[in-house]
N, CA, C and O of each residue as an XYZ file, in Angstrom:
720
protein
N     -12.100    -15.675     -2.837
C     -11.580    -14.510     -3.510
C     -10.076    -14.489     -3.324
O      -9.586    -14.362     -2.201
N      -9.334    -14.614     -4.431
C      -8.122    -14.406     -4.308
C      -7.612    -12.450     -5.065
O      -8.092    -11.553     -5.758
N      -6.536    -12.747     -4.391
C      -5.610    -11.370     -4.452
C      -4.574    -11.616     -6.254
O      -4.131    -12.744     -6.471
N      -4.369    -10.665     -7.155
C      -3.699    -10.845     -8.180
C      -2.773     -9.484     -7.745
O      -3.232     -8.373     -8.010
N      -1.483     -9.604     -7.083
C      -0.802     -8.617     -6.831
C       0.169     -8.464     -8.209
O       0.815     -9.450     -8.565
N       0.263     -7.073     -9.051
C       0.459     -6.714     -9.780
C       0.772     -5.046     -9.626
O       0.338     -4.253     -8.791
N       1.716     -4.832    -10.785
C       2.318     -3.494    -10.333
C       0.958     -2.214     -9.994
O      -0.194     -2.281    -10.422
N       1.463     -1.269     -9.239
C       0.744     -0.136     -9.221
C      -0.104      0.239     -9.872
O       0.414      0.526    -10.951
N      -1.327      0.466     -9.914
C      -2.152      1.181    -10.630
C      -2.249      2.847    -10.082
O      -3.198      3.206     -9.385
N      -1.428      3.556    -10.388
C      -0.830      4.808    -10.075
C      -2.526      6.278     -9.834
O      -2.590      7.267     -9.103
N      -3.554      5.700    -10.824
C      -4.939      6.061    -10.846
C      -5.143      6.033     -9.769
O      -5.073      6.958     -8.961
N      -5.564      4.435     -9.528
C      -5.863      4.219     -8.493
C      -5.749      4.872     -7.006
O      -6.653      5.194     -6.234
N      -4.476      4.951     -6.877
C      -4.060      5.568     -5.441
C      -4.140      6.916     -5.937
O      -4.539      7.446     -4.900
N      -4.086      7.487     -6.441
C      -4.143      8.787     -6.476
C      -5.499      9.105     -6.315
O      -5.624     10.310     -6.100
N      -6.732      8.402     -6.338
C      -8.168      8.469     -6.014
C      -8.630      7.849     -4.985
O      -9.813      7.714     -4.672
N      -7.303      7.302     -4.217
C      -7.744      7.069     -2.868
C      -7.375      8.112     -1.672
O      -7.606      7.896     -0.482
N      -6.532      9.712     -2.398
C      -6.409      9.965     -1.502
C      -6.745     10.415     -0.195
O      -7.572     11.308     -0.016
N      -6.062      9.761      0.849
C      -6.460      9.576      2.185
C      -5.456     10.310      3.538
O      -4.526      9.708      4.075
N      -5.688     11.036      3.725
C      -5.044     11.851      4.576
C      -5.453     11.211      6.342
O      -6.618     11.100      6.725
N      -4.522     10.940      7.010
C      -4.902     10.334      8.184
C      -3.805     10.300      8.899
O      -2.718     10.256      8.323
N      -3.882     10.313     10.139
C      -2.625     10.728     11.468
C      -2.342      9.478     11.687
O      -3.131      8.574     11.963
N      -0.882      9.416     11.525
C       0.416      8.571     11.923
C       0.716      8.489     13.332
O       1.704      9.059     13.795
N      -0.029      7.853     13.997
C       0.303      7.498     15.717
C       1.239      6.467     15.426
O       0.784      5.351     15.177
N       2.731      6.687     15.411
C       3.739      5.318     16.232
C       3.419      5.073     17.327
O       3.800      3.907     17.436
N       2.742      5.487     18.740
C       2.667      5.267     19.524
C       1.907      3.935     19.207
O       2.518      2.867     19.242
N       0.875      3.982     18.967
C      -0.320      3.153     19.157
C      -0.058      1.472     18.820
O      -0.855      0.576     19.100
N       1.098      1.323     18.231
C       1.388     -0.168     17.840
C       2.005     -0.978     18.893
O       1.615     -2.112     19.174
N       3.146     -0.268     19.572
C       3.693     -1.297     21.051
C       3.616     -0.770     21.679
O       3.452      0.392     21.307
N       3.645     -1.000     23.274
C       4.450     -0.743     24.014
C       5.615     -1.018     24.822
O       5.477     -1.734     25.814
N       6.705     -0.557     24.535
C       7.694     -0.861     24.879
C       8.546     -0.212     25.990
O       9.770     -0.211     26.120
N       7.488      0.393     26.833
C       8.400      1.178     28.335
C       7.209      1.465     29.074
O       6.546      2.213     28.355
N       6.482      1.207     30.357
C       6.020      2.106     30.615
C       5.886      3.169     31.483
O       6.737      3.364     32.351
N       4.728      4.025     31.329
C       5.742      5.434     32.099
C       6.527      5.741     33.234
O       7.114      6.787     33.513
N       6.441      4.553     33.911
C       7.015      4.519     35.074
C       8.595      4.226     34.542
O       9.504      4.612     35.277
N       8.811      3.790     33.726
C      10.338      3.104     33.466
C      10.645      3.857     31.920
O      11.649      3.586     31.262
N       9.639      4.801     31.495
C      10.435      5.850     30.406
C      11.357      6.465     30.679
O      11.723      6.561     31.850
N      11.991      7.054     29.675
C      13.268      7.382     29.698
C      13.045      9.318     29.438
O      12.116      9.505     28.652
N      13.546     10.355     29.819
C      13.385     11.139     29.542
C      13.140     11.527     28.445
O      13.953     11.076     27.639
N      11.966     12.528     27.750
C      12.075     12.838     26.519
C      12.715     13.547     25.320
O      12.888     14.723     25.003
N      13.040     12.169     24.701
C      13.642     12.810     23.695
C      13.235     12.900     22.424
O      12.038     12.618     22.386
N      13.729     13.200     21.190
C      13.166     12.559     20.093
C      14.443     12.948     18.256
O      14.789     13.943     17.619
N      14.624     11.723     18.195
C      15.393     11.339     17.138
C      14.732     10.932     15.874
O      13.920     10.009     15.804
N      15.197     11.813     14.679
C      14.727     11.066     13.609
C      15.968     10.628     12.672
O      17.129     10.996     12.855
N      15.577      9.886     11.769
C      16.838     10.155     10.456
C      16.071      9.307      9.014
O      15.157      8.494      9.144
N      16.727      9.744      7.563
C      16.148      9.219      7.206
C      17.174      7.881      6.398
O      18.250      8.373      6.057
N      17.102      6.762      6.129
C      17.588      5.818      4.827
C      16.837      5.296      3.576
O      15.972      4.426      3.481
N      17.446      6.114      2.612
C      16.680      6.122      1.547
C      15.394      6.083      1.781
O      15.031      7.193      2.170
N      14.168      5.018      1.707
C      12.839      5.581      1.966
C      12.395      5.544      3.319
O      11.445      6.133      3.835
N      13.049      4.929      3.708
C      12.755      4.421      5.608
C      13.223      5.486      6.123
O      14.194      6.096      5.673
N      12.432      5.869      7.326
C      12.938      6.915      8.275
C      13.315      6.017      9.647
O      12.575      5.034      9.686
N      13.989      6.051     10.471
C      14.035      5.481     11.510
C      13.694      6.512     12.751
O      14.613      7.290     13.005
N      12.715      6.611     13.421
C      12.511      7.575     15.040
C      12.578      7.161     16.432
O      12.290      6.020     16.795
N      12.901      7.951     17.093
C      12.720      7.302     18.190
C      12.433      9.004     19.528
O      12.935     10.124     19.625
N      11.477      8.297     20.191
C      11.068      9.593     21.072
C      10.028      8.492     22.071
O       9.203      7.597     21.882
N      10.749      9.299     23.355
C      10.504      8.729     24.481
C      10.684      7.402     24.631
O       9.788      6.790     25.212
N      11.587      6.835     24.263
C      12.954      5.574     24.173
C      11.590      4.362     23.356
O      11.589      3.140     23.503
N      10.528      5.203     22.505
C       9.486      3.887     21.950
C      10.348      4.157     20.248
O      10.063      5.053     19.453
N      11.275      3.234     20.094
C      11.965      3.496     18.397
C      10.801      2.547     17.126
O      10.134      1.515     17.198
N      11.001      3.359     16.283
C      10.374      2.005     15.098
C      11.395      3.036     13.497
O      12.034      4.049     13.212
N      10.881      1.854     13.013
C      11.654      2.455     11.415
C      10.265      2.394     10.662
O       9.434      1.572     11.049
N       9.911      3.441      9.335
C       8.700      3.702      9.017
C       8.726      3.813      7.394
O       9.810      4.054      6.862
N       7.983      3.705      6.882
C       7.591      4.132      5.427
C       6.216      5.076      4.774
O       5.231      4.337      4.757
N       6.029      5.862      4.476
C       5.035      6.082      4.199
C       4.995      6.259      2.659
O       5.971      6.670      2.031
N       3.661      5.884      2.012
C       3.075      5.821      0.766
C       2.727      7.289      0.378
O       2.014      7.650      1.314
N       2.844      8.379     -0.528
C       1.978      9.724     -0.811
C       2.050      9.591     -2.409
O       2.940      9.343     -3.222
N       0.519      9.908     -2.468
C      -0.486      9.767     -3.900
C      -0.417     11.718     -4.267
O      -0.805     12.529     -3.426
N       0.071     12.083     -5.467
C      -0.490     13.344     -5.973
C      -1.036     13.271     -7.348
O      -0.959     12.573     -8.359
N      -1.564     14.222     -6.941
C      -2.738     14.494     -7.838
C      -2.970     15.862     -8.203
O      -3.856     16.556     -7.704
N      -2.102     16.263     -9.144
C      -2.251     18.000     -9.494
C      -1.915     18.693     -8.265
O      -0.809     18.411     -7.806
N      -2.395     19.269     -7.830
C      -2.392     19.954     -6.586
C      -2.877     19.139     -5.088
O      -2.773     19.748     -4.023
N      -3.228     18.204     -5.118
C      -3.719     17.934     -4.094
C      -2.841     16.505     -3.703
O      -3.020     15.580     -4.494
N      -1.972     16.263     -2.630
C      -1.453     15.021     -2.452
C      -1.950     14.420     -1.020
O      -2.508     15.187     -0.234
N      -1.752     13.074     -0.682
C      -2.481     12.912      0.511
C      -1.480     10.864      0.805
O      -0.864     10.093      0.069
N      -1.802     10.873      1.918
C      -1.018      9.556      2.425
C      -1.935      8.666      2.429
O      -3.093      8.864      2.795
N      -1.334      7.290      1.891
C      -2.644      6.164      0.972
C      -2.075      5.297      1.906
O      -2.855      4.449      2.338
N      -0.567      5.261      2.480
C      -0.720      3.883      2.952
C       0.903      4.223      4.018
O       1.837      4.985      3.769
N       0.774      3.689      4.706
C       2.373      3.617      5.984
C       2.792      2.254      6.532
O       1.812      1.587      6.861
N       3.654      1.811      6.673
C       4.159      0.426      6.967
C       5.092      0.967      8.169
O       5.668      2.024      7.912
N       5.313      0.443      9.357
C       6.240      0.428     10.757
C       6.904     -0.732     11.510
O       6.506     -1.609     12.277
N       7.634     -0.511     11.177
C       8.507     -1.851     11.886
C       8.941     -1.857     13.811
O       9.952     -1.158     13.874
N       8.773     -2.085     14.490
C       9.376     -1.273     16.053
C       8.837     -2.992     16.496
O       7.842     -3.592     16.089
N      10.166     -3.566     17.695
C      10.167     -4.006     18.610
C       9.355     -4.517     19.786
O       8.866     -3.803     20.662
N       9.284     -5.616     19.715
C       8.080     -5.692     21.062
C       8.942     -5.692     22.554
O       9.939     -4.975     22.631
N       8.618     -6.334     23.466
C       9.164     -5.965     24.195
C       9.871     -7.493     24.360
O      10.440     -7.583     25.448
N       9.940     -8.344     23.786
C      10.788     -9.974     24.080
C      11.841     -9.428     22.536
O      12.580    -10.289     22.057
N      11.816     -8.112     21.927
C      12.563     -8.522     20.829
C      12.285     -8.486     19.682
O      12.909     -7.859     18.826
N      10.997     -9.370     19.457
C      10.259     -9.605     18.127
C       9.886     -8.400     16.952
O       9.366     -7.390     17.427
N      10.049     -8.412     15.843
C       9.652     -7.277     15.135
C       8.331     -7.228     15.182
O       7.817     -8.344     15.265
N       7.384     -6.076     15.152
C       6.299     -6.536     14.701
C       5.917     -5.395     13.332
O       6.667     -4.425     13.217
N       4.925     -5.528     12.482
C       5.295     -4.972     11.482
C       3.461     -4.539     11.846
O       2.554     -5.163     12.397
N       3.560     -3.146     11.200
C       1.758     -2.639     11.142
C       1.564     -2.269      9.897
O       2.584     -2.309      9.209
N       0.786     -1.987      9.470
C       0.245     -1.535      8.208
C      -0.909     -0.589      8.128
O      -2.034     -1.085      8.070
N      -0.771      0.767      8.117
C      -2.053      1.409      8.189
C      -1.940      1.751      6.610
O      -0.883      2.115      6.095
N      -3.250      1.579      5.847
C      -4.221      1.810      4.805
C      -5.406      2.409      4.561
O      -6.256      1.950      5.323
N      -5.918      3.392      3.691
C      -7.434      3.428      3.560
C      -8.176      2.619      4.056
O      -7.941      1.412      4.102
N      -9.561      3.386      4.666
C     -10.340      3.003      5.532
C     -11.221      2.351      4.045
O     -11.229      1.121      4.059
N     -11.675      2.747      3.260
C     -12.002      1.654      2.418
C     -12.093      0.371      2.037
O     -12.811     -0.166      1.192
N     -11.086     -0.155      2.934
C     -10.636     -1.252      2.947
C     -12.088     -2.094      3.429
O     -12.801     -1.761      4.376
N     -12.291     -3.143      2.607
C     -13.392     -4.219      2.760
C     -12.832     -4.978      4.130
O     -11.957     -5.625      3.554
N     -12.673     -5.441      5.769
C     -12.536     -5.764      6.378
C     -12.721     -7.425      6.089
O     -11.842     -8.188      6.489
N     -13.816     -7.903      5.429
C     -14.290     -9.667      5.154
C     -12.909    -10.234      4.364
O     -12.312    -11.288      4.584
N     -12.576     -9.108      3.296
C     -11.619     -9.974      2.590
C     -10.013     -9.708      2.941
O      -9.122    -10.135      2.207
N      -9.871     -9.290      3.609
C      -8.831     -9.478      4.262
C      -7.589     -8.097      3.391
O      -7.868     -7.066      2.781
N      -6.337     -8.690      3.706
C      -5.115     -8.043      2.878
C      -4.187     -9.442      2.326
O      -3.905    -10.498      2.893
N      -3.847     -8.865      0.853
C      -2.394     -9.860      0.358
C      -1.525     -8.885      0.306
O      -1.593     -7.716     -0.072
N      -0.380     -9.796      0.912
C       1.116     -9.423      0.843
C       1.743    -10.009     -0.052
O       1.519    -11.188     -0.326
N       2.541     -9.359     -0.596
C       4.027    -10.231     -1.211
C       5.122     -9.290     -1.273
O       5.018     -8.068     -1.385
N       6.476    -10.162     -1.168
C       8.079     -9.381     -1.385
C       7.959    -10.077     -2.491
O       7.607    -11.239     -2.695
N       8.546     -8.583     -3.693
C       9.209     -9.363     -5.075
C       8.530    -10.901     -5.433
O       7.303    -10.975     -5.493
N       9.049    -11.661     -5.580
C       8.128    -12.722     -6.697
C       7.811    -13.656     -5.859
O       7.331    -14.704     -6.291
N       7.973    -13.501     -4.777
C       7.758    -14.878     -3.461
C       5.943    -14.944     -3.107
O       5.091    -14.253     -3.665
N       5.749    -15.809     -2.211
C       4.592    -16.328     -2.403
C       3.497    -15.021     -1.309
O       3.530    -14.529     -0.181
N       2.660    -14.961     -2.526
C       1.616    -13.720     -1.767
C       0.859    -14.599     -0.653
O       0.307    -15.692     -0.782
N       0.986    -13.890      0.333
C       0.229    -14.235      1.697
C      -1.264    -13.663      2.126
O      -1.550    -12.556      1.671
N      -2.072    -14.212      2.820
C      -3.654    -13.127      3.080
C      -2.955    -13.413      4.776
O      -2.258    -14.258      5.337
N      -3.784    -11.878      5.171
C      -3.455    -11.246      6.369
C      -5.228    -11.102      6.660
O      -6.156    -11.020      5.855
N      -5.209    -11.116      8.216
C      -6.678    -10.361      8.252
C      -6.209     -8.847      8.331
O      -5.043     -8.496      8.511
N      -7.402     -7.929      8.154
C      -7.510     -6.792      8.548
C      -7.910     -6.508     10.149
O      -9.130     -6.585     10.296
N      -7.107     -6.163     11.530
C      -7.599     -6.009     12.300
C      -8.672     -5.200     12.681
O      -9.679     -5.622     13.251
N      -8.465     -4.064     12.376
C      -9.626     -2.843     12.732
C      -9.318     -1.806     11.495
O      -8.361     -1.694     10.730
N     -10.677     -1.030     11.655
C     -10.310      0.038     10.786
C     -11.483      0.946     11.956
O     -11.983      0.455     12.968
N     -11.676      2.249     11.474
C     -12.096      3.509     11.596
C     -12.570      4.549     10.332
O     -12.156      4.402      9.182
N     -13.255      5.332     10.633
C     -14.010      6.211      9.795
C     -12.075      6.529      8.602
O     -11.813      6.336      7.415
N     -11.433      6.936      9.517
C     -10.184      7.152      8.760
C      -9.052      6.455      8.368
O      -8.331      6.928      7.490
N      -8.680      4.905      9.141
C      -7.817      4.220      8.630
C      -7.824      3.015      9.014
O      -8.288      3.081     10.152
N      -7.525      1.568      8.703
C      -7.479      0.357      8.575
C      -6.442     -0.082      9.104
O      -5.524      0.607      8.660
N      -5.945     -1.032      9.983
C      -4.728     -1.505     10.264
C      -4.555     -2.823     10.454
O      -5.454     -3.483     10.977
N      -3.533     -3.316     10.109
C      -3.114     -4.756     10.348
C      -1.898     -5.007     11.028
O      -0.885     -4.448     10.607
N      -1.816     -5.938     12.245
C      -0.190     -5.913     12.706
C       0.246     -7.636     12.285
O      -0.626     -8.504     12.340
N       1.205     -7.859     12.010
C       1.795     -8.955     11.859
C       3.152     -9.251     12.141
O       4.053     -8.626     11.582
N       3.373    -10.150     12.958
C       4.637    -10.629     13.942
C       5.283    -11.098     12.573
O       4.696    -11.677     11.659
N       6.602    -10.730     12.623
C       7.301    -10.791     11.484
C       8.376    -11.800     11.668
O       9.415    -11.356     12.156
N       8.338    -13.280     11.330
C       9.296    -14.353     11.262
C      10.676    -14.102     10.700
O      10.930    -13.049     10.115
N      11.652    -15.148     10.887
C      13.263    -15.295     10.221
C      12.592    -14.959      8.735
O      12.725    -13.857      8.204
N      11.941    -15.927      8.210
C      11.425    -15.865      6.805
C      11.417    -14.551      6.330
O      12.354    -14.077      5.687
N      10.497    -14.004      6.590
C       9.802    -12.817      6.388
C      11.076    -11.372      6.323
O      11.465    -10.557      5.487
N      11.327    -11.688      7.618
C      12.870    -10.640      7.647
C      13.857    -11.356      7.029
O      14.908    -10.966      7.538
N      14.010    -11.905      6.490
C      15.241    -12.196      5.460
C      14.423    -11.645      4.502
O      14.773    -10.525      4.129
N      13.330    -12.153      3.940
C      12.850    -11.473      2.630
C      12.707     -9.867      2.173
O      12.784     -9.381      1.045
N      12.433     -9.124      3.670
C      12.443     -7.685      3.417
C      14.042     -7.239      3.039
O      14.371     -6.693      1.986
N      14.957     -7.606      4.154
C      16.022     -7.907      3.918
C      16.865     -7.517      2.564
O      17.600     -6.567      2.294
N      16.338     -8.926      1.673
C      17.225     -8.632      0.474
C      15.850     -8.468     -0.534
O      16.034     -8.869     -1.683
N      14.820     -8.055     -0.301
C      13.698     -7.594     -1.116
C      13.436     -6.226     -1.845
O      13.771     -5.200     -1.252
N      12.877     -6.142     -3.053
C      13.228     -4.789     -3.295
C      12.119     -4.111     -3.356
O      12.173     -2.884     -3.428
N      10.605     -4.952     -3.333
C       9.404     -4.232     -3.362
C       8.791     -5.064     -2.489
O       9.066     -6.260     -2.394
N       7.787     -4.367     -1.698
C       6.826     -5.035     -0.318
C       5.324     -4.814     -1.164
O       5.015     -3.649     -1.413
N       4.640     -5.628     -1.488
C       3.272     -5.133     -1.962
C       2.105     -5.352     -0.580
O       2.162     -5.983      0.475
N       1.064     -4.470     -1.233
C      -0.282     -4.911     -0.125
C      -1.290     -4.512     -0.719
O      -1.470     -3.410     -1.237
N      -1.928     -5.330     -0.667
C      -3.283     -5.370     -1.531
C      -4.525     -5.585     -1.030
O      -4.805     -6.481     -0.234
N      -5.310     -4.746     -1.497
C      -6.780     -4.940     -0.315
C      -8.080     -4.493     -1.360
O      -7.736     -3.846     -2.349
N      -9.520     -4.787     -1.210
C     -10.560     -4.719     -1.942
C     -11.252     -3.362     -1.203
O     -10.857     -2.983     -0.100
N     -12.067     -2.848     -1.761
C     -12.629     -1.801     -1.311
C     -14.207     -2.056     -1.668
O     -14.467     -3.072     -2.314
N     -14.932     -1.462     -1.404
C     -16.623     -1.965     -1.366
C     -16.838     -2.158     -2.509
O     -17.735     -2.999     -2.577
N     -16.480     -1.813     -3.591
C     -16.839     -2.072     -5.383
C     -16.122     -2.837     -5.907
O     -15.850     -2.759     -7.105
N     -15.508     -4.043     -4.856
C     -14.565     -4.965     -5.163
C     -13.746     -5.203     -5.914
O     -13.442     -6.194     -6.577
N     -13.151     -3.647     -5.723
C     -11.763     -3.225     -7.068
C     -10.273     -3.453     -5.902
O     -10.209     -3.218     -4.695
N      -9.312     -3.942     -6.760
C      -8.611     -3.836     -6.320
C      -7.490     -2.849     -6.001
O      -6.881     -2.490     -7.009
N      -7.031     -2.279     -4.758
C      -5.807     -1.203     -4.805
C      -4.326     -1.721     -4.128
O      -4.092     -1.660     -2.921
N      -3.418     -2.220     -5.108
C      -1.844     -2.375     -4.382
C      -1.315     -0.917     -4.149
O      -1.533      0.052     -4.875
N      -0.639     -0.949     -3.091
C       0.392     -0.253     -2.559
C       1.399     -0.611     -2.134
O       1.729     -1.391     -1.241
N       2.246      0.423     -3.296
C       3.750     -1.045     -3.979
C       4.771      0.117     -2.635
O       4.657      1.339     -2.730
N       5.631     -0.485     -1.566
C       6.807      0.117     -0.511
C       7.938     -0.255     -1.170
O       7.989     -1.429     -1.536
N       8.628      0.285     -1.349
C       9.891     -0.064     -1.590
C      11.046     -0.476     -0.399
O      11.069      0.230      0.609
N      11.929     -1.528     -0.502
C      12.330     -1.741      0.546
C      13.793     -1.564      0.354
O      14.631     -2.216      0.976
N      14.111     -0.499     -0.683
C      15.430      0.412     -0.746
C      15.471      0.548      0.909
O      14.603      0.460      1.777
N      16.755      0.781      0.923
C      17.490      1.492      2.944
C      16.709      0.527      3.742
O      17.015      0.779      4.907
N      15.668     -0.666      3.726
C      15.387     -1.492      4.674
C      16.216     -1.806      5.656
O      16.177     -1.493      6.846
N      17.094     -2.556      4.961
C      18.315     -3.208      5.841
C      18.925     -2.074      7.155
O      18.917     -2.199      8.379
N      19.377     -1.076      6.343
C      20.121     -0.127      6.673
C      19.508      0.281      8.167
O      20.138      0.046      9.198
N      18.201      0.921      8.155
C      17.057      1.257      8.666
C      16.947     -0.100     10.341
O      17.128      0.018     11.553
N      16.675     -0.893      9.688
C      16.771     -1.858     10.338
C      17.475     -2.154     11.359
O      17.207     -2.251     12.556
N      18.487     -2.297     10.704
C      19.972     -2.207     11.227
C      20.088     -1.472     12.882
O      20.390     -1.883     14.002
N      19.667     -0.193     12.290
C      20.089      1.070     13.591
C      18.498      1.019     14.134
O      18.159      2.023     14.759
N      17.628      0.122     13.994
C      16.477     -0.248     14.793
C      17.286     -1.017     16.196
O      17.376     -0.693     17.380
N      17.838     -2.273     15.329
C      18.413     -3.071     16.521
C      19.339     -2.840     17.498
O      19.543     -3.391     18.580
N      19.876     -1.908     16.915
C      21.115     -1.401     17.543
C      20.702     -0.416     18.841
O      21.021     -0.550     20.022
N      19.922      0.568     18.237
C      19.307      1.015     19.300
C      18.503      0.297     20.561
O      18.000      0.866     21.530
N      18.527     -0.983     20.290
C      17.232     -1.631     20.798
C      18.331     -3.153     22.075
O      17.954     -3.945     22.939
N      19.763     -2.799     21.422
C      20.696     -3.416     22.354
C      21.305     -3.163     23.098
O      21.832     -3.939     23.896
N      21.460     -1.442     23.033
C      21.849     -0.717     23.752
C      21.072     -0.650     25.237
O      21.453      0.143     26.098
């Protein structure tokens, strides 16, 4: 089974909506409590990226929101934050719909779509983490759309197109914070 990543089907996500809690915590750890830093907590936003940071664990974030007349709800979130050697690592939480066997495709703009496994999911959301190479961060970099694509039990397909407007920017004051 291959992935045909193609623009938004705007239906689509709007009938997936999925409302589900945004733990940054839960992807690294990068202090622990013995060597945290007093609490604080910083946000800001660049263009679609927000960058946070609270209790010295920083990441830069995106989130996806589907409306629908009156009713809107969060279909999909992407997080970028630091491991502890440095490394980016990138997560992806999605609808729990998500078929787990067939995995996820990625692609930046017209470059070559990749399959990811799906690590876990839950009654409420699906996640995937992936250690993010030179490659990869150059491509978000100067990229202008991040796709992700996944099957759901009626083996339809749903992309969820990120934009990677303010990436860089975002980014940027990830590392910075993270040299300090």
């Amino acid at each position: 089974m291959s992935f045909i990543l193609s623009q938004p089907n705007i239906a689509k996500l709007a009938a997936l909506l999925l409302v589900f809690t945004f733990n940054a915590k839960a992807q690294t750890h990068l202090a622990s409590p013995s060597t945290a830093a007093p609490m604080t907590s910083k946000s800001s936003v660049s263009e679609r990226w927000s960058y946070q940071c609270k209790d010295n664990h920083c990441f830069i974030n995106q989130v996806l929101i589907a409306r629908n007349n009156e009713k809107a709800g969060v279909v999909g979130a992407i997080n970028i934050a630091l491991s502890a050697q440095k490394q980016p690592i990138l997560t992806l939480r999605f609808s729990s719909t998500a078929k787990k066997e067939f995995g996820l495709g990625i692609k930046i703009d017209e470059g070559k779509p990749v399959r990811i496994s799906i690590q876990q999911c839950d009654t409420k959301v699906c996640e995937s983490n992936i250690v993010v190479d030179d490659t990869m961060l150059a491509e978000l970099n100067n990229g202008k759309r991040f796709m992700v694509a996944f099957m759901n039990a009626e083996k339809e397909q749903t992309t969820l197109p990120f934009s990677l407007d303010g990436f860089s920017q975002a980014y940027e004051k990830l590392l910075t914070h993270a040299n300090q």
